[in-house]
Phi, psi and omega in degrees: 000132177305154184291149181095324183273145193299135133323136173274356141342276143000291166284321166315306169337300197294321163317303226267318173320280182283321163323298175301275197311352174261341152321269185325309161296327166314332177293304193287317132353279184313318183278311168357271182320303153349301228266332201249333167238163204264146185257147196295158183223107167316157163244121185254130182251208186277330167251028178156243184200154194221158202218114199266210184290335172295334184285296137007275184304324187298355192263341168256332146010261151352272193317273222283324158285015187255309148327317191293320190295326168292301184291309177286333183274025173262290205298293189305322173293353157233022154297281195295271166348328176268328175303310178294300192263066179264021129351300162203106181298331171312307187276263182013294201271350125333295172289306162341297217283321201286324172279002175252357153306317191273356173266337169303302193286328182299290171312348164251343161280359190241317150301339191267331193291321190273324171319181191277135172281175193316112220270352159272036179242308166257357164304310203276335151310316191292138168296104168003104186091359160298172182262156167206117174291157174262168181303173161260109158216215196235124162300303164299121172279013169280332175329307188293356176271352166303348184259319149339255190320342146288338174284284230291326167310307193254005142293344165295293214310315223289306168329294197303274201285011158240014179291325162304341186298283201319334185253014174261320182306298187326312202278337164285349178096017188245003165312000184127343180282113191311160190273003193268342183284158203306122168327333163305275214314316176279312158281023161298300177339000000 
């Protein structure tokens, strides 16, 4: 195998790594987000259930911690990840981009399974002027981006901040040139 290119042993690694662990984090995500919004609440009236404006807002709420939450477990995740697994950064920022769509999704199935279940089920139980909470999800579906654009963000920063490595190593002779070949045979390069 040429010098530079992964084992695919490696990659599999690396797969197995970034994957799990944006998993793992999506779980965790979810209760977070569970943990941090208050879910908006019908009011059951005589012909069903009505939601006033305070209630409205909590419902964007929803959304926009679900964006912090993301963006921020987006960001450390691809802060720690890109850093750890810098093996082949290509495939990384790959994996990365694919696991945090599956840590999005994990994290809005894990707020909606621990959140209040379905409020026309208790609407129609419920007595005239009860509260009934709504499930947890997201109104926006832009929301789920959030976790993209915080993984990719801190696999930029990680990228970024080793480019100076590469270009000091490069300005050293350290580039690939053997150290047993004659000093002419190196600065030629």
């Amino acid at each position: 195998m040429p010098e530079g290119t992964p084992r695919p042993a490696g990659a599999g690694r690396d797969v197995l790594v970034v994957l799990g662990s944006l998993l793992v984090l999506g779980v965790l995500a979810g209760v977070l987000w569970w943990l941090l919004v208050d879910p908006a609440q019908f009011t059951k009236t005589a012909q069903g259930g009505a939601m006033s404006e305070n209630e409205l807002a909590k419902r964007f709420g929803a959304d926009a911690w679900f964006v912090v939450v993301g963006l921020g477990g987006g960001l450390v995740a691809g802060l720690v990840l890109g850093a750890w697994r810098s093996r082949d950064p290509l495939l990384v920022s790959g994996l990365l981009l694919v696991g945090s769509l599956l840590a999005a999704g994990t994290m809005l199935l894990v707020g909606h399974l621990l959140g209040p279940g379905d409020p026309r089920a208790a609407l129609r139980a419920a007595q005239v002027g009860a509260k009934v909470p709504e499930t947890l999800g997201v109104d926006t579906p832009l929301a789920v981006l959030g976790w993209p654009i915080g993984v990719l963000a801190g696999a930029l920063l990680v990228l970024l901040g080793r480019a100076p490595e590469e270009v000091r190593s490069d300005e050293d002779g350290r580039d690939g040139a053997s150290e047993t070949a004659p000093p002419s045979a190196r600065a030629d390069r």
